[in-house]
C-alpha positions as CSV (number, residue, x, y, z in Angstrom):
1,X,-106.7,-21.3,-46.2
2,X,-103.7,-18.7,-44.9
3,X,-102.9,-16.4,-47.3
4,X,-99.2,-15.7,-47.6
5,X,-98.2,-12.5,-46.2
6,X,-94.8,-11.1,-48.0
7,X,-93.1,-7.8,-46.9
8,X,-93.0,-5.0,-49.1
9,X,-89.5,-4.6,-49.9
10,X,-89.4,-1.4,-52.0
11,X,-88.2,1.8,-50.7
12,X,-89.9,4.8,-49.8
13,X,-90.2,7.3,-52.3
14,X,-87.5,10.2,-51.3
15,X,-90.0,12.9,-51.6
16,X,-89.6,13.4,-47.8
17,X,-85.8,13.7,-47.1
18,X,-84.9,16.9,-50.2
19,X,-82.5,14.8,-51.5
20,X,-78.6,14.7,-49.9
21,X,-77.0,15.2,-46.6
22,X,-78.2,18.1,-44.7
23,X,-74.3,19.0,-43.1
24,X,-73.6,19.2,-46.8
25,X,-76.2,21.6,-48.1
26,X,-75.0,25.4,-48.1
27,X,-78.4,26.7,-46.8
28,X,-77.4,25.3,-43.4
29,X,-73.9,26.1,-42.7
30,X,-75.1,29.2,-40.9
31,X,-76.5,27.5,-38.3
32,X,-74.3,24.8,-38.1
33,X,-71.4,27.0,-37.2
34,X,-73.6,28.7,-34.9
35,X,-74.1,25.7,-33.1
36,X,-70.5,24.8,-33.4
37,X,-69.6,27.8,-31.7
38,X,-71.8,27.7,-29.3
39,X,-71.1,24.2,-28.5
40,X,-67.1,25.2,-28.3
41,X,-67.8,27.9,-26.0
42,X,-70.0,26.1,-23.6
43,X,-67.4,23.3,-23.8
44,X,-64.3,25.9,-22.9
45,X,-65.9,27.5,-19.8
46,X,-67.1,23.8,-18.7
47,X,-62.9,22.7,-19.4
48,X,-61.8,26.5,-18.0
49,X,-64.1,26.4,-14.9
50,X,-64.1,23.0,-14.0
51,X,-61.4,20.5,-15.6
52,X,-58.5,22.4,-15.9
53,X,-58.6,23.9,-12.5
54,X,-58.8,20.2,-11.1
55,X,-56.1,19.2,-12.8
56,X,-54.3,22.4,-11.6
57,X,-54.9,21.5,-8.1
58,X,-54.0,17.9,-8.6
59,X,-50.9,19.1,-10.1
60,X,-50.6,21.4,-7.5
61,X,-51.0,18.8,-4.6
62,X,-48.7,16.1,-6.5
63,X,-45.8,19.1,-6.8
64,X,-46.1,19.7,-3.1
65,X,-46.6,16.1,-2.1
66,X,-43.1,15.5,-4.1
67,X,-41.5,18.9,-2.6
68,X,-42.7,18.0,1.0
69,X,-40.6,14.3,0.1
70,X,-37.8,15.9,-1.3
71,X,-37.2,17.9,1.7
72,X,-38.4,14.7,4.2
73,X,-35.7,12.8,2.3
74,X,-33.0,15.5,2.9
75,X,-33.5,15.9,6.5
76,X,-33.7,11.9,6.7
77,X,-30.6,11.6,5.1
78,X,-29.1,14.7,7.6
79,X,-30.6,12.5,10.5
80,X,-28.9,9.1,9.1
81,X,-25.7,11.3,8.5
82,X,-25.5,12.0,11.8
83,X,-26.4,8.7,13.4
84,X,-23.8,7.1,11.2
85,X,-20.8,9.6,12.3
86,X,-22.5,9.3,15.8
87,X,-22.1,5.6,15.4
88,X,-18.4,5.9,13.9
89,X,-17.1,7.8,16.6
90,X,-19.2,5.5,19.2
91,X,-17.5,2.8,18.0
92,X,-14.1,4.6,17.9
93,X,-14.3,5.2,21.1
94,X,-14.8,2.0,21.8
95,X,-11.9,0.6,19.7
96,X,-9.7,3.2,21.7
97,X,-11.2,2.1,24.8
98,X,-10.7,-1.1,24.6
99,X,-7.1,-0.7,23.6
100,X,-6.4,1.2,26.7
101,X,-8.0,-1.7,28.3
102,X,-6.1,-4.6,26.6
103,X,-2.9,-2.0,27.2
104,X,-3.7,-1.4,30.8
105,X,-4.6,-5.3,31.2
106,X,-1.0,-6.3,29.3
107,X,0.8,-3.8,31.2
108,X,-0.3,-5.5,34.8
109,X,0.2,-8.8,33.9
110,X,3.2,-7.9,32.9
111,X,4.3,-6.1,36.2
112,X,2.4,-9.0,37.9
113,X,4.3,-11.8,36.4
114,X,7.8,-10.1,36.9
115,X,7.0,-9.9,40.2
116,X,5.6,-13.2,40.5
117,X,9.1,-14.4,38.7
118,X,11.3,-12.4,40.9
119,X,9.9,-13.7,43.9
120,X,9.6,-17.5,42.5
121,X,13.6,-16.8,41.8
122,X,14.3,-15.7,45.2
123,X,12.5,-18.8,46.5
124,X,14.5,-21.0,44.1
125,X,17.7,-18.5,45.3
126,X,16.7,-19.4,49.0
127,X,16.2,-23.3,48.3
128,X,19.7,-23.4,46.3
129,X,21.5,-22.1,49.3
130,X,19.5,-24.2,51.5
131,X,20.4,-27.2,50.0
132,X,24.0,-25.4,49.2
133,X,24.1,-25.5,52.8
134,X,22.8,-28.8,53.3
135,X,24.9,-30.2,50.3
136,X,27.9,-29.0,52.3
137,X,26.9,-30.4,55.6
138,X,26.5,-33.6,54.2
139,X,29.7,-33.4,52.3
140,X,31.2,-32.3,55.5
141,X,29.5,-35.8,57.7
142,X,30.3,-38.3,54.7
143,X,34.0,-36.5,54.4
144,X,33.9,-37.4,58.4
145,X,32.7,-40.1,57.8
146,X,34.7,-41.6,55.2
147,X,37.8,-40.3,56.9
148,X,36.9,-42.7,59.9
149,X,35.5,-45.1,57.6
150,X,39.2,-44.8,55.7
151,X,41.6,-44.9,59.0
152,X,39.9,-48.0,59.9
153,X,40.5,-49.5,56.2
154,X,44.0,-48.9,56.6
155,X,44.2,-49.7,59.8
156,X,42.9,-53.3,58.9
157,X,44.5,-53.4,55.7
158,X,48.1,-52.7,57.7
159,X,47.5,-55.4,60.2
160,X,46.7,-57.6,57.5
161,X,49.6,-56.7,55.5
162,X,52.3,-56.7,58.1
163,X,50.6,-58.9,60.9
164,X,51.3,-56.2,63.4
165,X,48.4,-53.9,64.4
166,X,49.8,-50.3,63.8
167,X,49.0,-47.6,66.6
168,X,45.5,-45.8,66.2
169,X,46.7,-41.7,65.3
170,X,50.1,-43.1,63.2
171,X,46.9,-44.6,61.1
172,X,44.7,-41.3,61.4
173,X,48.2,-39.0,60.7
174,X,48.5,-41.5,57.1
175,X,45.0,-40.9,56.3
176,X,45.0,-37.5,57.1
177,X,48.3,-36.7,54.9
178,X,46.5,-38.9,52.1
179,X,42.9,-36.8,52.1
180,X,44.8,-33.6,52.2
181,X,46.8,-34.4,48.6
């Protein structure tokens, strides 16, 4: 049959170790701070020689890479400066050029449709007087007219009245002496 096996579970005698913490014991401290300064010293020259002059030159680069910003940023904003007052005075120009045209423009039109008036009221002046002229000449036939149409009224009426037919000028001499009243 197996045998059981069991694990020794008691501790090894001390014998071996001198009995404490070796950074403890005063017979080492000697060495230990030897080491310790040795291990500083080869740990500042590594961090003097290498680290720090990395981080000198990345601080170096990052100061310059702002710097050479800063002064990219200034002359940008001297370059938008100038396009804005470039634009400013582009567009005053164009404000003052345009009211020169709408003055110009207005200032024609204006000379334009006075003319154009003056000669539409000299048309009108001429058609007035024409027909003036016309109003009178027509005046002038119907008066001629209705002065013969008038001596042979009364020439009828008179015969009518009196029975006797009257002479032809006593009847034109009446009407005359009538339209002249």
């Amino acid at each position: 049959m197996a045998q059981p096996t069991h694990a020794t579970t008691e501790h090894a005698p001390a014998s071996g170790h001198g009995g404490g913490f070796p950074p403890f014991k005063a017979e080492t401290y000697a060495s230990q701070l030897f080491w310790l300064a040795l291990c500083f010293v080869v740990l500042y020259a590594m961090v003097a020689k290498v680290a720090l002059p990395r981080m000198a030159g990345i601080l170096t680069d990052r100061r310059a890479r702002i710097d050479g910003d800063l002064s990219q940023a200034v002359r940008l904003k001297g370059d938008a400066d100038k396009a804005v007052a470039a634009y400013e005075k582009a567009l005053a120009d164009a404000r003052n050029n345009a009211h020169a045209i709408a003055t110009e423009t207005r200032e024609r039109l204006a000379r334009e449709s006075e003319a154009h008036r003056k000669a539409v009221e000299a048309e009108l002046a001429d058609k007035l007087a024409a027909a003036e002229t016309s109003i009178a000449a027509a005046k002038g036939q119907a008066m001629t007219n209705v002065r013969g149409i008038a001596v042979d009224a009364a020439h009828a009426i008179v015969t009518q009245l009196i029975g006797k037919e009257p002479s032809a000028d006593a009847t034109a001499a009446a009407v005359d002496r009538a339209l002249a009243r």
